[in-house]
C-alpha positions as CSV (number, residue, x, y, z in Angstrom):
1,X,168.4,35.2,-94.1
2,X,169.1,33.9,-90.3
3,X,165.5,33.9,-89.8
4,X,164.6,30.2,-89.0
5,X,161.3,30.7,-87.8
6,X,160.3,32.1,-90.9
7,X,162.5,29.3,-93.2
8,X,161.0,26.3,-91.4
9,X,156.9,28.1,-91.8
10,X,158.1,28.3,-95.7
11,X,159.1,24.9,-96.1
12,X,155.9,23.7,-94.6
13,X,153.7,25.4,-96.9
14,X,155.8,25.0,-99.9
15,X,155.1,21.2,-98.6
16,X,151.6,22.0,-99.8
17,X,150.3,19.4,-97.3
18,X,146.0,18.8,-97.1
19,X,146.0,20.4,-93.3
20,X,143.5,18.1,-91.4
21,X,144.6,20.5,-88.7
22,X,143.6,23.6,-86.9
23,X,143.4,26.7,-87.5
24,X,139.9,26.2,-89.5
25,X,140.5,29.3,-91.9
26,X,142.7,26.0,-93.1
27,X,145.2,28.5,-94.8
28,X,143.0,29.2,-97.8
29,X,141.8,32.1,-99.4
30,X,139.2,33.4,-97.0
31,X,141.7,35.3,-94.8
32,X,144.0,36.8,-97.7
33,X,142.6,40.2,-97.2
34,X,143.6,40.4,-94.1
35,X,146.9,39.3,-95.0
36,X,147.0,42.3,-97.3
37,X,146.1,44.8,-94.9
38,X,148.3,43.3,-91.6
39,X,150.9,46.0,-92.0
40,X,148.4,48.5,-91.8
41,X,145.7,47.0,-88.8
42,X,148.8,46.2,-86.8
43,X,147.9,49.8,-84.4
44,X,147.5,50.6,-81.3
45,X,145.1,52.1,-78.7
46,X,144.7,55.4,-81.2
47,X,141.8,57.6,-82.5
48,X,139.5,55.4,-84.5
49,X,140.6,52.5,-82.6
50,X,139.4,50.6,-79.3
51,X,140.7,49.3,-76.0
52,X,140.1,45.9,-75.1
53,X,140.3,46.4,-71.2
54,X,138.1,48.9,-71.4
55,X,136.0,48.7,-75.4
56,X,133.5,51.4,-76.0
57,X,133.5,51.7,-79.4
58,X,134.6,48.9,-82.4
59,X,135.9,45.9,-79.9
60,X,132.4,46.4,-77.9
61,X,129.9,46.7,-81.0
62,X,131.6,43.5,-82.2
63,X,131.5,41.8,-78.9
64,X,128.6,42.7,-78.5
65,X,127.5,40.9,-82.2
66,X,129.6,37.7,-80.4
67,X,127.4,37.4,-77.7
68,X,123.9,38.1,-79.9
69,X,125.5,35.1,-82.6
70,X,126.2,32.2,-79.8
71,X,123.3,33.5,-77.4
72,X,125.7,34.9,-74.1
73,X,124.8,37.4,-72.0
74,X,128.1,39.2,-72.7
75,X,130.8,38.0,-74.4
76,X,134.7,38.5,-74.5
77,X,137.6,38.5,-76.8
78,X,140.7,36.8,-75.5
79,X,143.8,37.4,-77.5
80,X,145.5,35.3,-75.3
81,X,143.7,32.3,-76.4
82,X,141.4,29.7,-74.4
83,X,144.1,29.4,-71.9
84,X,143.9,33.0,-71.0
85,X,139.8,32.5,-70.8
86,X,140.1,29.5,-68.4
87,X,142.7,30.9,-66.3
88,X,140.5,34.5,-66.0
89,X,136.8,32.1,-65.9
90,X,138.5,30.0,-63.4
91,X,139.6,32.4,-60.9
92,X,136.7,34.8,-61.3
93,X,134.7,31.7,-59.9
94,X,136.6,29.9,-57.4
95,X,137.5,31.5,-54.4
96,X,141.6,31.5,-53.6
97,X,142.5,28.7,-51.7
98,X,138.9,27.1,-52.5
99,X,137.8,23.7,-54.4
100,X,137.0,22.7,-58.2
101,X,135.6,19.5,-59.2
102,X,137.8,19.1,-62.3
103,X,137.1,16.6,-65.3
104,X,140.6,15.0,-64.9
105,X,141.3,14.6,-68.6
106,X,140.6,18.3,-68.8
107,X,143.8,20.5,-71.0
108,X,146.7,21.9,-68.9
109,X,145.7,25.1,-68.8
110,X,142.8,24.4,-66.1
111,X,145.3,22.8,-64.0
112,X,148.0,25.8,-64.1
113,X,144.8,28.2,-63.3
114,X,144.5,26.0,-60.2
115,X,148.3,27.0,-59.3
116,X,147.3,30.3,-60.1
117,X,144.6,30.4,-57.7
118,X,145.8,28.2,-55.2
119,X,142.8,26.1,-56.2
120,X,142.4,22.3,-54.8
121,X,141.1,20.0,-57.8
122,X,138.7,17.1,-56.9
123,X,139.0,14.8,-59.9
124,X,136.3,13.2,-61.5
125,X,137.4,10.9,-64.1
126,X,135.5,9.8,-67.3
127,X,134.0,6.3,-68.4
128,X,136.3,4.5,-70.7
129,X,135.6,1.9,-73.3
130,X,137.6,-1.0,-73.2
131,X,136.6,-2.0,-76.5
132,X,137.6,0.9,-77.9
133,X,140.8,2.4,-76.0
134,X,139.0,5.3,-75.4
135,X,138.2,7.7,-72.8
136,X,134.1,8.3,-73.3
137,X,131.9,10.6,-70.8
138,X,130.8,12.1,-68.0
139,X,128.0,11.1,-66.3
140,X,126.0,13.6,-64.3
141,X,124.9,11.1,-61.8
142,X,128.7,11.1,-60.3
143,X,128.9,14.7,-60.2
144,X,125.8,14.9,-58.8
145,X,126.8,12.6,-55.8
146,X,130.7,14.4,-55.5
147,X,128.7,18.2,-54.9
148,X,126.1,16.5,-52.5
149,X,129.6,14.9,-50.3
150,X,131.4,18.3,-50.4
151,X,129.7,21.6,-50.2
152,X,133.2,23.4,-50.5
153,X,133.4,23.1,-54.1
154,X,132.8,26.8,-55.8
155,X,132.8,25.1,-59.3
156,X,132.6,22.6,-61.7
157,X,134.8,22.4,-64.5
158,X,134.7,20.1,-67.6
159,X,135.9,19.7,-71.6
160,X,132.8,19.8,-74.2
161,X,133.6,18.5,-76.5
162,X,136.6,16.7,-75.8
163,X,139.7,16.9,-78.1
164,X,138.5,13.5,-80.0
165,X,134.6,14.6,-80.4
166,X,133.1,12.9,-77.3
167,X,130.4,14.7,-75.9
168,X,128.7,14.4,-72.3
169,X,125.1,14.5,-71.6
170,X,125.8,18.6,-70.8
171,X,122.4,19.9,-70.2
172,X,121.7,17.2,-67.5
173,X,125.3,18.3,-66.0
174,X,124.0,21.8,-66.2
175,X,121.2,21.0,-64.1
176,X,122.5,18.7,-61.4
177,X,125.5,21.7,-61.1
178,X,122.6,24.6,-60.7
179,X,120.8,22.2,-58.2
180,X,123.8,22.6,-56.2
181,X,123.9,26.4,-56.7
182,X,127.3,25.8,-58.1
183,X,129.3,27.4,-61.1
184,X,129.5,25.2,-64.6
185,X,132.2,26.4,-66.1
186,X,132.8,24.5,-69.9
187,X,136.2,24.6,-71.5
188,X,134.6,24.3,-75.4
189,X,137.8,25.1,-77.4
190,X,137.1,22.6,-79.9
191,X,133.1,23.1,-80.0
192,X,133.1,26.9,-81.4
193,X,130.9,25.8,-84.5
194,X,128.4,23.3,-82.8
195,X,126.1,26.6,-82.7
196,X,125.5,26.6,-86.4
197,X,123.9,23.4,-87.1
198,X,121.8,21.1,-85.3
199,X,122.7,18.6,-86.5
200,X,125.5,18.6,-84.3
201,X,125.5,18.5,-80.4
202,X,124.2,21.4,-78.6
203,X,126.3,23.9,-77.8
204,X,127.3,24.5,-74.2
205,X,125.6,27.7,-73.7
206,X,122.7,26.3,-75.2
207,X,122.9,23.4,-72.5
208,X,122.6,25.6,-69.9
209,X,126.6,26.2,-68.9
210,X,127.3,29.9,-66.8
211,X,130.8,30.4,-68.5
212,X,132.0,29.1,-71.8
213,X,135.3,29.5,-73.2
214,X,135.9,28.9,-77.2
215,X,139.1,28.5,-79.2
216,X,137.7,31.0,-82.3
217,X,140.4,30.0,-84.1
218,X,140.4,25.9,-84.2
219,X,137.3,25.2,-86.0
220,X,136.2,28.8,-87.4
221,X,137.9,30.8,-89.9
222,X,140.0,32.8,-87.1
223,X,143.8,33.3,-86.5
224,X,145.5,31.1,-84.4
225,X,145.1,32.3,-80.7
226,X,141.8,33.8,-81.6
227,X,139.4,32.9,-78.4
228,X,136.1,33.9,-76.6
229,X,134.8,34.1,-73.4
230,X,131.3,33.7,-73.0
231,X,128.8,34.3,-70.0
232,X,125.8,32.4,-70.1
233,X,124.3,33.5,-66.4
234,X,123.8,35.7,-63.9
235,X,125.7,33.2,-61.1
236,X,128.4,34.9,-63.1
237,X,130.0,38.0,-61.1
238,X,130.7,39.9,-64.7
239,X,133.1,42.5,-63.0
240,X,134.9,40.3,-61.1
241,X,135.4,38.2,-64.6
242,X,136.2,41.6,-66.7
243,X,138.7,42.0,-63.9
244,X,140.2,38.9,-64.2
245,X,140.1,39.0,-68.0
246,X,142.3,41.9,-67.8
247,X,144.4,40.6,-65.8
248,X,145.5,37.3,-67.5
249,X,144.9,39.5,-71.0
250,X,148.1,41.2,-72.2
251,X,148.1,45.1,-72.4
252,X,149.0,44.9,-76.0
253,X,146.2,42.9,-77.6
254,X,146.3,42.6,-81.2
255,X,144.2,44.1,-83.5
256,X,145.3,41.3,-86.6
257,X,143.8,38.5,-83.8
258,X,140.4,40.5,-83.1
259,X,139.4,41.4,-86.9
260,X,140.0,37.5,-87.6
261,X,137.7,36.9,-84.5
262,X,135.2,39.7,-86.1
263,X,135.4,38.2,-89.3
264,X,134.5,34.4,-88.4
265,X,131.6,35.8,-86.8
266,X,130.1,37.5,-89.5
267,X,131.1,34.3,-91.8
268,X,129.2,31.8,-90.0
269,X,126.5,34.1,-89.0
270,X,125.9,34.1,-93.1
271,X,127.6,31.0,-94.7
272,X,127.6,29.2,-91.0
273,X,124.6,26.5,-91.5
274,X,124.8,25.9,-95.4
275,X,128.3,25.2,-95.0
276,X,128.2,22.4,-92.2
277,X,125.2,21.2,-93.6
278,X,127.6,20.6,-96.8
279,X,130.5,19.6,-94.6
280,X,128.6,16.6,-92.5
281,X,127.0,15.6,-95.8
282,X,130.8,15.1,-97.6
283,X,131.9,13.5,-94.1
284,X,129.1,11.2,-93.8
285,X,129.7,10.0,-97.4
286,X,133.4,9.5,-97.2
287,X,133.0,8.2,-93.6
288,X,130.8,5.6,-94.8
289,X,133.2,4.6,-97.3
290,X,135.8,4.0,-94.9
291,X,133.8,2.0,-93.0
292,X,133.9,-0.6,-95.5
293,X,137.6,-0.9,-95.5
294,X,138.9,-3.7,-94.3
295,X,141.1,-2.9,-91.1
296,X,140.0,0.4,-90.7
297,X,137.4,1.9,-87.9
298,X,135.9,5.1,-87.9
299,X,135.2,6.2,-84.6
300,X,131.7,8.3,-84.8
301,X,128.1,8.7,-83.1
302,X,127.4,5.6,-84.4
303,X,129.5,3.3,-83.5
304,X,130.3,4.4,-79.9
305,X,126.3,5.1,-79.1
306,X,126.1,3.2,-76.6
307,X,129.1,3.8,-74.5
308,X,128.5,7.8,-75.0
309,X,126.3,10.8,-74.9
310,X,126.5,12.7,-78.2
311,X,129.6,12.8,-80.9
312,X,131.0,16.0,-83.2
313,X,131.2,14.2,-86.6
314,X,133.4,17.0,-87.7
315,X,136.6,15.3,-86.1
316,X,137.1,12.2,-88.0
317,X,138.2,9.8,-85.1
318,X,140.2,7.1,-87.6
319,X,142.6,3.7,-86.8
320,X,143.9,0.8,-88.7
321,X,144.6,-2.4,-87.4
322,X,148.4,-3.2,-86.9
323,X,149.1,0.9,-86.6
324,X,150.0,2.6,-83.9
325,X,148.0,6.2,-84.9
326,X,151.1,8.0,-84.4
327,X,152.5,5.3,-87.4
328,X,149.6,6.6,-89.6
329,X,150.3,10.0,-89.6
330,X,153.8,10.0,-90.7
331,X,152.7,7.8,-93.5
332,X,149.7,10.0,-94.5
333,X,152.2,13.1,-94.1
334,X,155.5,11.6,-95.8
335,X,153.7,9.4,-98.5
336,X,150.5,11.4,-98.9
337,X,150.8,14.5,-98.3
338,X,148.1,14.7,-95.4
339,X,148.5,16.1,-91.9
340,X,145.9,15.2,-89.3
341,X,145.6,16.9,-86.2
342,X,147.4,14.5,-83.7
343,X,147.9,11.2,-83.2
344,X,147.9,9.0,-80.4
345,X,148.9,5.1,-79.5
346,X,145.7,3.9,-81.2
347,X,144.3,6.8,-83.1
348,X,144.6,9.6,-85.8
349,X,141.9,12.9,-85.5
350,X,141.4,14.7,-89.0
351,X,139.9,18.3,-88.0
352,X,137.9,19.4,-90.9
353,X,136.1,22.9,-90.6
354,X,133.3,25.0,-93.0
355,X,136.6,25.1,-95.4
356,X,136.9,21.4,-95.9
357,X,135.8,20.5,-99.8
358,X,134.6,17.0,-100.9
359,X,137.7,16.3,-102.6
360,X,139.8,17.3,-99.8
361,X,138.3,14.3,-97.9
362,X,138.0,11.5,-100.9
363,X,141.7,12.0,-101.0
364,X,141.9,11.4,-97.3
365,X,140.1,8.3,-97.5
366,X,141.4,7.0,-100.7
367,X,144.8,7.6,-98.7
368,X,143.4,5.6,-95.7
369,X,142.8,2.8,-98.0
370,X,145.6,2.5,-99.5
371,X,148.3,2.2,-96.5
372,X,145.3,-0.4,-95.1
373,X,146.5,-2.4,-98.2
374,X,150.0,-2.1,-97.7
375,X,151.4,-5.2,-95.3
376,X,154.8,-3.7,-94.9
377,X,153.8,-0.9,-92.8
378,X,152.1,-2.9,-90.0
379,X,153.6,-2.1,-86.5
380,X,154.2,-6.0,-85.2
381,X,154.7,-4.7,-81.8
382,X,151.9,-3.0,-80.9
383,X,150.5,-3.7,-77.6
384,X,147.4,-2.7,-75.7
385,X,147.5,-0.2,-73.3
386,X,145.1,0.5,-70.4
387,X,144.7,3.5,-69.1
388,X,142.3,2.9,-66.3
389,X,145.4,2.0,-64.3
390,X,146.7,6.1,-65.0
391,X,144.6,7.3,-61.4
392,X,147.9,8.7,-59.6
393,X,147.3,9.2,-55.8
394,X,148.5,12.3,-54.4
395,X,150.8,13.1,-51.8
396,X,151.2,17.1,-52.0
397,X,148.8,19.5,-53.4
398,X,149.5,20.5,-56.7
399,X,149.7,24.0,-55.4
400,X,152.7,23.1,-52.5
401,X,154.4,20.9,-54.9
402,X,154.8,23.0,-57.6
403,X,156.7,25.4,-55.5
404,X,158.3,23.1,-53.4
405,X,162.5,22.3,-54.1
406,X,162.8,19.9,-57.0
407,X,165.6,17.3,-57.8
408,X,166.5,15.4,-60.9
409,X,166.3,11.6,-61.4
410,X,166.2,9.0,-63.9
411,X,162.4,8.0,-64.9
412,X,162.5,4.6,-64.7
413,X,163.9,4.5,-61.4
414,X,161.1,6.9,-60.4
415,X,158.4,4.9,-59.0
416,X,157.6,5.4,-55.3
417,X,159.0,9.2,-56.1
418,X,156.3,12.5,-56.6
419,X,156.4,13.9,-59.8
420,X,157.5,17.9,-59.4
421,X,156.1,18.4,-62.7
422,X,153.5,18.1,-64.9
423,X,154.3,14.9,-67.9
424,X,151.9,15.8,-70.9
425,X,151.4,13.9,-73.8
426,X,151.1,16.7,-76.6
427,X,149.2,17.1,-78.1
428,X,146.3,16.6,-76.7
429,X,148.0,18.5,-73.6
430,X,146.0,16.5,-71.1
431,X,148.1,15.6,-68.1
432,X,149.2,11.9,-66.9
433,X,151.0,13.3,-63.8
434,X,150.6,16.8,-62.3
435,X,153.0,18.2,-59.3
436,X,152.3,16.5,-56.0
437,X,151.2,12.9,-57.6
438,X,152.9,9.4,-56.9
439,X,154.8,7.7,-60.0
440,X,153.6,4.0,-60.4
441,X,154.9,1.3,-62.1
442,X,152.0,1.4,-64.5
443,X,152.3,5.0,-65.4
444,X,155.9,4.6,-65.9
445,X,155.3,1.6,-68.5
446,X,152.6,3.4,-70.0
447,X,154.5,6.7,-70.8
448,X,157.8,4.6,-71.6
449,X,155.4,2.9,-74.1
450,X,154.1,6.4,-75.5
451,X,158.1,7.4,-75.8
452,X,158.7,4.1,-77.9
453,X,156.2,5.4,-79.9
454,X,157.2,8.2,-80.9
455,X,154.5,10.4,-79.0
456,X,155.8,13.7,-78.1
457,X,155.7,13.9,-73.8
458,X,156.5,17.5,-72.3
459,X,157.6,17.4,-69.2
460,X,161.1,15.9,-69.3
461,X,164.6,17.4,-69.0
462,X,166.9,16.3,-71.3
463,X,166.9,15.6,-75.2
464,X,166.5,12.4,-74.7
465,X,163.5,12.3,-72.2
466,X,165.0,10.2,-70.0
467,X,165.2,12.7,-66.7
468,X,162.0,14.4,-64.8
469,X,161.6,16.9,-61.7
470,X,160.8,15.3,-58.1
471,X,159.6,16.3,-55.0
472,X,162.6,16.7,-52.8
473,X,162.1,14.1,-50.0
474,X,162.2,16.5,-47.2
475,X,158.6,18.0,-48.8
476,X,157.3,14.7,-49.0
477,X,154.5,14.2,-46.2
478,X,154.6,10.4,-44.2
């Protein structure tokens, strides 16, 4: 068969890898019946169905049950995943051609809702441990004093938690952002289960946030591209949102996405506590174990409390002295069978969900321990990289430059020159240069480092990511 999407899907699962990856339904069991019946829910607007731009009748009674489980006012389905609810959230909420104070590590779908809105970002950028090579928190004192200097801004917009675990102090961002009779607006893709235990941080409806969007699908039992909107306040104009929603929603939404959604309600509305109380229990335990290993860290509430707010000891936040993380996950892929999530130049993220067993992660940190034995695999170049120095000025907004005429050239000869595209390291999608910003020397030795090792960057031309989009000099401002 010339199918190759379909060959390359079968010899990954006939790989029978341990996903320490999203979706959270973790390609078990749970989901089989739905597999069984896909030919037959795959329907359209009919009799006995709903319409998701307009649900009266199936899609609202379950909605409806959404917003009830996670405590929203109302609550949406998005078929078109978070990115679809930050782009509709984001534009609801800030007026065209307004202002946004942006968490700058925040994923690229907040900054392509700003291009869609013509939207200027003020950055605020997060604390970062030197000792750890880590991007840490927010702190609610410096958004306090950026709303008090610019009265402008419509919203605030900011990642809870972030893509490695890392939670702000969100209530008390909550309440400086109300003082301010602004919009708090909380992409929470990877936080759709911090409801169900609290043991974990508080979820940001709980904290106070007016819109909340959730990736259903990366830490619950839901179909890939399964996401939620939430509304958590009346600051919220809900018709203006519902209008938006349909906008950025496609007019073919599919039924196989919203009965996953539907079903990883109901499952963690029963099974939701006892599980993660049985999850953090097996984490804790083999966490503690690998603790103990000499060369590895395990990156948790623990050992970062002082330099942060609150952690999500679901994502196992792991390194080993003399690996690049990127290193350790092909080992723990081609020798053990184990895919994490991502990696990056320090780290590797396991994901575990409700589906994760005990064995599952004894094998992932017997696996640990044995490539922390094994001398042979230690990267001897590995060199320390600070990203402090990645705060690009900007020369264009990101709106004029994305639309502005674009020319080739050669990255390394690009410093001085404004990037004409965004450069993403993916995952975790978070952008090192948007449209509009100056290319330094240190951000072109710091992605030239990333390329070395082996980190996937989107954003360049060619196959071998040596050519980028500029800012045609005649757009360039003196």
């Amino acid at each position: 068969m010339k199918t190759p999407i379909i060959n390359g899907l079968k010899k990954y699962a006939l790989e029978n890898n341990k996903r320490f990856h999203m979706p959270g339904h973790k390609g078990k069991e749970l989901l089989r019946f739905l597999g069984e019946l896909i030919p037959e829910i795959d329907v359209t607007e009919v009799e006995g169905t709903d319409n998701l731009h307009n649900p009266s009748t199936i899609i609202y009674e379950s909605q409806r049950l959404a917003a009830e489980t996670f405590g929203a006012i109302e609550t949406f389905y998005s078929v078109n995943g978070t990115t679809g609810g930050l782009h509709a959230a984001i534009t609801a909420t800030v007026r065209p051609g307004g202002k946004a104070l942006i968490q700058r590590d925040c994923h690229r779908a907040v900054y392509n809702a700003l291009i869609l809105g013509k939207i200027t970002p003020k950055y605020i950028y997060p604390k970062y441990s030197e000792e750890n090579n880590i991007v840490t928190t927010l702190g609610p004192e410096e958004i306090d004093k950026e709303l008090s200097l610019d009265s402008d801004i419509d919203a605030v917009i900011i990642t809870y938690p972030t893509y490695y675990g890392i939670c702000s102090d969100i209530k008390n961002i909550a309440e400086v952002v109300h003082k301010h009779r602004r919009v708090l607006i909380v992409d929470e893709a990877h936080g759709s289960h911090l409801k169900f235990n609290n043991r974990l941080p508080t979820s940001a409806l709980d904290a106070g946030a007016d819109i909340v969007i959730q990736s259903t699908h990366k830490t619950l039992p839901a179909f890939t591209q399964s996401s939620m909107i939430h509304v958590g306040s009346h600051r919220v104009d809900i018709e203006k949102l519902k209008s938006m929603i349909s906008i950025f929603q496609t007019t073919s939404p599919s039924y196989i996405l919203m009965s996953s959604i539907d079903f990883a309600i109901d499952y963690m509305r029963n099974h939701g506590k006892d599980k993660l109380e049985i999850l953090l229990n097996n984490i804790e335990k083999w966490t503690t174990y690998m603790k103990q290993i000499e060369k590895v860290n395990i990156l948790d509430k623990g050992s970062l409390d002082s330099q942060i707010f609150d952690f999500d000891n679901t994502k196992i936040l792991m390194k080993i002295d003399g690996l690049t993380g990127k290193s350790m996950e092909n080992i723990l892929r081609e020798k053990y069978k184990i895919q994490l999530e991502m990696s990056d130049y320090y780290y590797g993220l396991a994901l575990t969900s409700v589906l994760d067993e005990d064995e599952e992660l004894e094998r992932l940190a017997y696996a640990v321990e044995d490539i922390s034995k094994k001398h042979f695999y230690v990267d001897r170049n590995k060199n320390n990289i600070d990203i402090r120095k990645i705060k690009p000025d900007i020369n264009i907004s990101l709106y004029d430059a994305f639309h502005s005429e674009k020319t080739e050239i050669q990255f390394t000869k690009s410093s001085g020159e404004i990037s004409g595209d965004f450069i993403i390291p993916y995952p975790p999608g978070i952008p090192i240069l948007c449209p509009g910003e100056v290319i330094s020397d240190d951000i072109i030795s710091y992605i030239e480092t990333l390329k070395k090792n082996n980190i996937q960057i989107l954003g360049f031309l060619d196959y071998n990511r040596e050519k980028i989009k500029i800012v045609k000099k005649q757009n360039i401002r003196a």
